[in-house]
VOFI-64355 format. One line per field, with one value per residue: residue in three letters; residue number from 0; y, z, x negated of N, C-alpha, C in turn. Coordinates in nm, 4 decimals. Example, Ala and Ser with C-alpha at 12.3 -4.5 7.8 and 13.67 -1.06 7.14 Angstrom:
2
residuo = c(ala  ser)
num = c(0  1)
n.north = c(-0.5690  -0.2250)
n.up = c(0.7800  0.7080)
n.east = c(-1.3190  -1.2850)
ca.north = c(-0.4500  -0.1060)
ca.up = c(0.7800  0.7140)
ca.east = c(-1.2300  -1.3670)
c.north = c(-0.3300  0.0030)
c.up = c(0.7800  0.7870)
c.east = c(-1.3200  -1.2900)
This chain:
150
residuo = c(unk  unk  unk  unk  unk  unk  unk  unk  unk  unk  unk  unk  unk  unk  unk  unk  unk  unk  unk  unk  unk  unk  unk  unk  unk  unk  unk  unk  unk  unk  unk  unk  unk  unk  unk  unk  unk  unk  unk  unk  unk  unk  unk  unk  unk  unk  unk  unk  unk  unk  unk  unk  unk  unk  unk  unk  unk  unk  unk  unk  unk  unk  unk  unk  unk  unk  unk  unk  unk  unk  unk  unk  unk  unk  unk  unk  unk  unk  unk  unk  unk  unk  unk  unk  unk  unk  unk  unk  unk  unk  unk  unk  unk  unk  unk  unk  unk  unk  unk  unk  unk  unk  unk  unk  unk  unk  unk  unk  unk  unk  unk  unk  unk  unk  unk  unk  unk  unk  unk  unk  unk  unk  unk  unk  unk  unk  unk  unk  unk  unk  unk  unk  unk  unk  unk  unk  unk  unk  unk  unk  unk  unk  unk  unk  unk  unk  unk  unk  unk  unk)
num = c(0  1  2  3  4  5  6  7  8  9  10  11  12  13  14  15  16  17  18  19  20  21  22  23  24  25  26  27  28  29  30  31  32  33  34  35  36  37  38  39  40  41  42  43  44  45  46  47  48  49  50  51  52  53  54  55  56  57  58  59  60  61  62  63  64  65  66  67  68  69  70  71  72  73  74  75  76  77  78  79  80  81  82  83  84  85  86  87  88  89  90  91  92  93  94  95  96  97  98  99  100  101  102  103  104  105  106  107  108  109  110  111  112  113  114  115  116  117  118  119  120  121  122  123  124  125  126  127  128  129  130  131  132  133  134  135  136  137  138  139  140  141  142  143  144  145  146  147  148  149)
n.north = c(-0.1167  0.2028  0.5131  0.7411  1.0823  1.4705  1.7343  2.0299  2.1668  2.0722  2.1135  2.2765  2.4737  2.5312  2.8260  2.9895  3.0267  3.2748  3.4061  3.3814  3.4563  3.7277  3.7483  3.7113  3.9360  4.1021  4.0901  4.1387  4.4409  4.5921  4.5297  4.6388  4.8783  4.8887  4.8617  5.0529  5.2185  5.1556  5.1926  5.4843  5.7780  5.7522  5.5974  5.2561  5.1448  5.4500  5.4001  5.2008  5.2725  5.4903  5.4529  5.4365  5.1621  4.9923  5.0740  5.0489  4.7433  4.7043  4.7666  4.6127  4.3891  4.3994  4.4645  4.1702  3.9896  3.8413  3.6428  3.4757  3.3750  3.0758  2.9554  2.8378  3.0764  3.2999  3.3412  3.4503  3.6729  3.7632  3.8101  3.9782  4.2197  4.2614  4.3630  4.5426  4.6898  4.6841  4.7881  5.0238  5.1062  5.1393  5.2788  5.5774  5.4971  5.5218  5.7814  5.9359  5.8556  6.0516  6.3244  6.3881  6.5025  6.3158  6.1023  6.0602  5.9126  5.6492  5.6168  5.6367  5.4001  5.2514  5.2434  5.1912  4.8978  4.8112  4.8606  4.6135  4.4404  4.4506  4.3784  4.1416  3.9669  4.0416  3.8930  3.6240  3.6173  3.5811  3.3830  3.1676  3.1741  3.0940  2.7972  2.7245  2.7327  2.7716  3.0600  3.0908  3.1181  3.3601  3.3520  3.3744  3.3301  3.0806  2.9795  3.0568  3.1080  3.3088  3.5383  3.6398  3.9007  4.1763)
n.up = c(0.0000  -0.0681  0.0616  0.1692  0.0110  0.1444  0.0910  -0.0408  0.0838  0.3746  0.3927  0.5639  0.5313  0.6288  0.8427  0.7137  0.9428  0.9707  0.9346  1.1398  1.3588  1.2655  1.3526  1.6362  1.7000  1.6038  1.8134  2.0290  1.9888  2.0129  2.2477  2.3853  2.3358  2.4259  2.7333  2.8150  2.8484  3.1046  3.2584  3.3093  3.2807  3.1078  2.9354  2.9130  2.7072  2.5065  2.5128  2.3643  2.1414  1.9852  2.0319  1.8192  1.7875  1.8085  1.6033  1.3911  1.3906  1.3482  1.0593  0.9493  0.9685  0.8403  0.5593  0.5362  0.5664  0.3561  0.3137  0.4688  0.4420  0.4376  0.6402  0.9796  1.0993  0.9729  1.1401  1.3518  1.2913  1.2236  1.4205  1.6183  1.3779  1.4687  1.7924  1.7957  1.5545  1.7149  2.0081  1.9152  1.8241  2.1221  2.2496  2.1054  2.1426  2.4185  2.4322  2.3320  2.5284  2.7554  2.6770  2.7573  3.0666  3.3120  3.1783  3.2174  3.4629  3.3079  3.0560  3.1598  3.2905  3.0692  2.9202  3.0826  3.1258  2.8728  2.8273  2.9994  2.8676  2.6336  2.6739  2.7638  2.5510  2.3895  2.5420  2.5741  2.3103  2.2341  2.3844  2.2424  2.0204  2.0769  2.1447  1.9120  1.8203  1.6160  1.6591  1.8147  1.5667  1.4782  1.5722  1.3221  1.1630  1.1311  1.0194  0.7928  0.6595  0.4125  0.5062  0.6894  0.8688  0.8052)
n.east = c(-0.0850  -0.0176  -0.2314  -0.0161  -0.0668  -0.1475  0.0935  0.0429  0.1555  0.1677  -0.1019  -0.3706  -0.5781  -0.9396  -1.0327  -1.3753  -1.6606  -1.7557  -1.5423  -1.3709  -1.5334  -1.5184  -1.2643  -1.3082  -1.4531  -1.2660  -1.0840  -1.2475  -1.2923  -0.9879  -0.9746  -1.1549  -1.0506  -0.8223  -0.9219  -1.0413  -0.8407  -0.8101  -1.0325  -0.9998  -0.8194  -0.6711  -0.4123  -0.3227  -0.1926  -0.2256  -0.5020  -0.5557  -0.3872  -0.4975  -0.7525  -1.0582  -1.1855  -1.0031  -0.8387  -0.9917  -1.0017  -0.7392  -0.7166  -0.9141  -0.7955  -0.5789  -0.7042  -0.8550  -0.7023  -0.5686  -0.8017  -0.8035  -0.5114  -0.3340  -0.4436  -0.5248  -0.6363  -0.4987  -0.2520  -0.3146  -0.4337  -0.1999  -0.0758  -0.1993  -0.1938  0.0743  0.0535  -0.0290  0.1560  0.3826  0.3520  0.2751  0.5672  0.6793  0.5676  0.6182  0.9378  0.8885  0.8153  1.0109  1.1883  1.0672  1.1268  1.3422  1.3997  1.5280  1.4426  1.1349  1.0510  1.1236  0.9995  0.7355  0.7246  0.7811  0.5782  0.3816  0.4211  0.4359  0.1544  0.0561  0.1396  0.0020  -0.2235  -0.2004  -0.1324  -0.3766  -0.5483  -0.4545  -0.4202  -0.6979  -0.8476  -0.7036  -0.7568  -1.0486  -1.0207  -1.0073  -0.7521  -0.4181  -0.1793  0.0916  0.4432  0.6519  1.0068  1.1627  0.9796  0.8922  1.1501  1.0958  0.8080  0.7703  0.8138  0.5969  0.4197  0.2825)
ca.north = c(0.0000  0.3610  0.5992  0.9108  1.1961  1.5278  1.8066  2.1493  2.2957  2.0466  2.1249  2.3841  2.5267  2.5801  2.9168  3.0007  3.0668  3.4176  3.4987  3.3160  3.5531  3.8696  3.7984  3.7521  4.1141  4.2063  4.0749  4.2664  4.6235  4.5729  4.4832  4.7324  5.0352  4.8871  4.8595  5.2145  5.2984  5.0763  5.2784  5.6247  5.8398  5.7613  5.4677  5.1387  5.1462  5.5099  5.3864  5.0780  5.2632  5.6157  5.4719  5.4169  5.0637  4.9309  5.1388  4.9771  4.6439  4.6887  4.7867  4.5157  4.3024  4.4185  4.4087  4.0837  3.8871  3.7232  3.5769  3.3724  3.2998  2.9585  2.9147  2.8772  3.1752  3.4005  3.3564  3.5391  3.8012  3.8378  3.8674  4.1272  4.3227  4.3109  4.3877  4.7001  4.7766  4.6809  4.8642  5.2040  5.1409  5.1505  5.4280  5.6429  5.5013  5.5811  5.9221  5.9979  5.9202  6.1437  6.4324  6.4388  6.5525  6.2272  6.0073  6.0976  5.8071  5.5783  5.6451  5.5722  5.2151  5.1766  5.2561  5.0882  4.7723  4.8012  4.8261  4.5365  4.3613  4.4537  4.3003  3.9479  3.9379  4.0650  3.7935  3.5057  3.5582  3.5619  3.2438  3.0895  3.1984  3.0173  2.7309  2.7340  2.7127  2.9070  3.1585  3.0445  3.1919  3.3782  3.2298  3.3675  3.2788  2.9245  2.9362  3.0654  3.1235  3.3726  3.6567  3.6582  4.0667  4.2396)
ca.up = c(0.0000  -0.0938  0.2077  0.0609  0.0272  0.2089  -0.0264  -0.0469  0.1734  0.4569  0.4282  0.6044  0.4934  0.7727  0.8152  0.7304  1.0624  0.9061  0.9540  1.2857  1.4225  1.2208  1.4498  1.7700  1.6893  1.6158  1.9756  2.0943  1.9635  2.0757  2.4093  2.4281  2.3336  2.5790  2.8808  2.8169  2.9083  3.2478  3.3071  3.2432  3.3237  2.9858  2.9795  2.8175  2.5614  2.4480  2.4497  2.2424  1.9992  1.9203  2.0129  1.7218  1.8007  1.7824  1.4532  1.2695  1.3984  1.2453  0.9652  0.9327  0.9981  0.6395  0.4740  0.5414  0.5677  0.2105  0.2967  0.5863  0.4229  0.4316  0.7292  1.1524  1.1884  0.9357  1.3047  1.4641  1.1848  1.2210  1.6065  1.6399  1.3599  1.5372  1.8530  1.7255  1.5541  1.8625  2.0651  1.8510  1.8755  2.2612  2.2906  2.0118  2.2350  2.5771  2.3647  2.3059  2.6658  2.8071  2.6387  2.8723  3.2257  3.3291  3.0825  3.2515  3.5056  3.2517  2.9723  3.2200  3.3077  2.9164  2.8684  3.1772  3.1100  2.7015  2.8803  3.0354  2.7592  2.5439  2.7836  2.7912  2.4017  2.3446  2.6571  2.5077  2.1515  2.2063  2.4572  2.1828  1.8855  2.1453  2.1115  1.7726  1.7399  1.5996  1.7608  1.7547  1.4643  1.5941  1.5186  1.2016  1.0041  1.1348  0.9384  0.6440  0.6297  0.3254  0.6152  0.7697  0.8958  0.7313)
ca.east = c(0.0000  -0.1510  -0.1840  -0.0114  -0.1615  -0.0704  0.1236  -0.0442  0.2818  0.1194  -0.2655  -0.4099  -0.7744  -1.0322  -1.1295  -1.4995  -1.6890  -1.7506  -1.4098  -1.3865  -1.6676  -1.4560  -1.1860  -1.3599  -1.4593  -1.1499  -1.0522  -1.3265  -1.2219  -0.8710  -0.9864  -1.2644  -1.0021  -0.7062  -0.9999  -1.0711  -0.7435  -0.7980  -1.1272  -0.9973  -0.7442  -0.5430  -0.3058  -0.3945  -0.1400  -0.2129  -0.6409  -0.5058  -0.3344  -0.5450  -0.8966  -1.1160  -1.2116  -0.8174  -0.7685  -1.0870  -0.9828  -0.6141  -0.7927  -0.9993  -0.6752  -0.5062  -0.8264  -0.9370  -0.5854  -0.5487  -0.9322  -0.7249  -0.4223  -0.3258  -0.5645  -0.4832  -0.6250  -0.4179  -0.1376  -0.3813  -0.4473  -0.0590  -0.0619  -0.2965  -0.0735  0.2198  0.0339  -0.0700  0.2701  0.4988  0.3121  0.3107  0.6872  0.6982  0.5134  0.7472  1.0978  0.9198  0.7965  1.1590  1.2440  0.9870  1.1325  1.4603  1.3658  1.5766  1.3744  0.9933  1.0203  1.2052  0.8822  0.5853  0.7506  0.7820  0.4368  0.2895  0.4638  0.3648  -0.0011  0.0475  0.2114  -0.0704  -0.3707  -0.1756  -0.1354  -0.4830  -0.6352  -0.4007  -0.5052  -0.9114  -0.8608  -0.6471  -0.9002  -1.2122  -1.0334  -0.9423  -0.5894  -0.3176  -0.1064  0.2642  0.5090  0.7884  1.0820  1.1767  0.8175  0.9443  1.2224  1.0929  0.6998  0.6994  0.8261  0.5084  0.3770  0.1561)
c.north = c(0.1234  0.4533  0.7779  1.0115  1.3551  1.6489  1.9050  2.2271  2.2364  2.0755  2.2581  2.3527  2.5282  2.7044  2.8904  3.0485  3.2412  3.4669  3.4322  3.4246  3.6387  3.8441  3.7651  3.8736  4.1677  4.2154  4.1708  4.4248  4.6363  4.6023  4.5863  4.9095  5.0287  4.8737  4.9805  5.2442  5.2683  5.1794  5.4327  5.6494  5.8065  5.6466  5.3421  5.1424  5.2833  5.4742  5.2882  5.1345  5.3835  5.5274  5.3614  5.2474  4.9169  4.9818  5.0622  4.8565  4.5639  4.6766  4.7083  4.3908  4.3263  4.3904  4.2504  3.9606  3.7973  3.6780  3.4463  3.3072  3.1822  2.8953  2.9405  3.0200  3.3111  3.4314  3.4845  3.7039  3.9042  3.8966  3.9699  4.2570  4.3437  4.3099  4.5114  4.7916  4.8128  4.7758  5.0259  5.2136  5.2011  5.2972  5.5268  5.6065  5.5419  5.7712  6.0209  5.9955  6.0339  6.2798  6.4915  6.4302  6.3960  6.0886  5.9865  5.9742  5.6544  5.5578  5.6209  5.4334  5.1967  5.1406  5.1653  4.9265  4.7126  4.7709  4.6981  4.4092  4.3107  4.4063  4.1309  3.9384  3.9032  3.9588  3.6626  3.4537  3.4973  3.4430  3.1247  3.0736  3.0928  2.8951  2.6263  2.6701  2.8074  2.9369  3.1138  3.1326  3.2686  3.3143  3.2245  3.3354  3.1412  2.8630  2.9604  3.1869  3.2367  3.5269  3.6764  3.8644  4.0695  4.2655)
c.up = c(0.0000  0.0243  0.0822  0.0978  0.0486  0.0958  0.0497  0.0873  0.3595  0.5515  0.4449  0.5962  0.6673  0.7205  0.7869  0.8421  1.0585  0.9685  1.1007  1.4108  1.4012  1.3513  1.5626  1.7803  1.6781  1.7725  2.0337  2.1053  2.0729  2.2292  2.4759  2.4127  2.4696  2.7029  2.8895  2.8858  3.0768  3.3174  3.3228  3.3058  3.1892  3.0099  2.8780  2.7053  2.4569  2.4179  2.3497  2.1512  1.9510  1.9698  1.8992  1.6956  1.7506  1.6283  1.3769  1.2737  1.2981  1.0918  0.9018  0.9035  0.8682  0.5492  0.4362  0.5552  0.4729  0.2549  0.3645  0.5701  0.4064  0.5600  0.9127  1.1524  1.1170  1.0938  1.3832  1.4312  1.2498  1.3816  1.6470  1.5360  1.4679  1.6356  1.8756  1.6847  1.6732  1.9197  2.0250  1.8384  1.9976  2.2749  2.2326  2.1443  2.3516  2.5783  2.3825  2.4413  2.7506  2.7538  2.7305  3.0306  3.3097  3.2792  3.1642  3.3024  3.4290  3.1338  3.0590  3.2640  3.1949  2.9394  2.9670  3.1638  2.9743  2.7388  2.8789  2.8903  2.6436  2.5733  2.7659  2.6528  2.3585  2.4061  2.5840  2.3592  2.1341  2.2621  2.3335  2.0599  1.9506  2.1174  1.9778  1.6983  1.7206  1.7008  1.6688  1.6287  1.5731  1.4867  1.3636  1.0989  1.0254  1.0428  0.7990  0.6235  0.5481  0.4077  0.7028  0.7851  0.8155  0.5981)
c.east = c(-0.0899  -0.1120  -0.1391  -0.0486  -0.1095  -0.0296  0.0800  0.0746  0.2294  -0.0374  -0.2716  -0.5600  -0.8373  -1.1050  -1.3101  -1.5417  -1.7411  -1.6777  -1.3461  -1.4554  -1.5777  -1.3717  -1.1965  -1.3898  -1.4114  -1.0866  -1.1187  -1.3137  -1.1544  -0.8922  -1.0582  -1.1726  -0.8737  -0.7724  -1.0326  -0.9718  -0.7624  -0.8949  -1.1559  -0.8714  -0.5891  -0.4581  -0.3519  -0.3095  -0.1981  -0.3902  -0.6607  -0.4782  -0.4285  -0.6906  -0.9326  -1.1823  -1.0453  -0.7911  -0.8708  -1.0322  -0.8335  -0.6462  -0.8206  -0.8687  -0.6072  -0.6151  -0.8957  -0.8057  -0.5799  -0.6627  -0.8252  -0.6242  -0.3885  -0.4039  -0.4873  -0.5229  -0.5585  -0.3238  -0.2071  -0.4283  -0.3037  -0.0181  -0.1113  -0.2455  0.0141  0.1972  0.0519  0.0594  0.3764  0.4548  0.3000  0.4657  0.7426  0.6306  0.5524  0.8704  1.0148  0.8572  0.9312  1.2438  1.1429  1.0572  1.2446  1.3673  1.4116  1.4817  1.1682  0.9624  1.0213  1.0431  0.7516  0.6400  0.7319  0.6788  0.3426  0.3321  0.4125  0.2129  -0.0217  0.0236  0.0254  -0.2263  -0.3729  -0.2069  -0.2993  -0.5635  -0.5806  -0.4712  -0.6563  -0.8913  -0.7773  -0.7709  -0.9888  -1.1311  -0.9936  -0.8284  -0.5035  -0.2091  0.0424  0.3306  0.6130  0.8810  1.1433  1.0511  0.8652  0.9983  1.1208  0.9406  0.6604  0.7513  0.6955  0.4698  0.2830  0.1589)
């Protein structure tokens, strides 16, 4: 009996360790602009999203995506997008509550909680990257894969 052989919609590539390394460095940015905020007077979400280390890394993250496609660690490409975008959402809605007098307290929970948010993501992904597996889908790429971010 012939062992059959797996169809292209089953096989997944192995990144090159190139791009393995790229996004340990992208971890690194990330991590190195949201610890700023920890070490500073600013807030971790707002050193995540305006410092220059997080913006190259995004960067780097569109640029370098099609290399990964088809590959575990495209997930992780896509995680670290939609780190980046979510998080410039939260900080816009707790923007828009800050502007009412009422809203002030309501906008530093956003933002301190988005902090948070954005520490686990960023700590989860690199510990997931070290041991080189992919970062879950959410549930709609599940269904239907050609929705992926980015």
């Amino acid at each position: 009996m012939a062992t059959p052989t797996p169809s292209s919609e089953t096989t997944i590539r192995h990144p090159s360790e190139g791009l393995i390394t790229l996004a340990h460095v992208m971890y690194a940015l990330h991590a190195f602009s949201a610890l700023t905020g920890l070490a500073s007077s600013v807030l971790v979400l707002t050193a995540f999203l305006t410092g220059w280390p997080s913006i190259i890394a995004v960067i780097l993250n569109y640029a370098k995506r099609s290399e990964v496609s088809g590959t575990w660690l495209d997930s992780h490409f896509g995680w670290q997008i939609r780190t980046f975008w979510y998080a410039l959402l939260w900080l816009f809605l707790g923007g828009v509550a800050f502007v009412t007098m009422v809203g002030i307290p309501v906008a530093l929970a956003v933002w301190i909680v988005t902090g948070l948010w954005v520490l686990y993501r960023i700590a989860r992904g690199w510990m997931t990257l070290s041991s080189e597996k992919p970062m879950p889908l959410p549930d709609d790429q599940k269904a239907d894969p050609s929705l992926r971010s980015g």
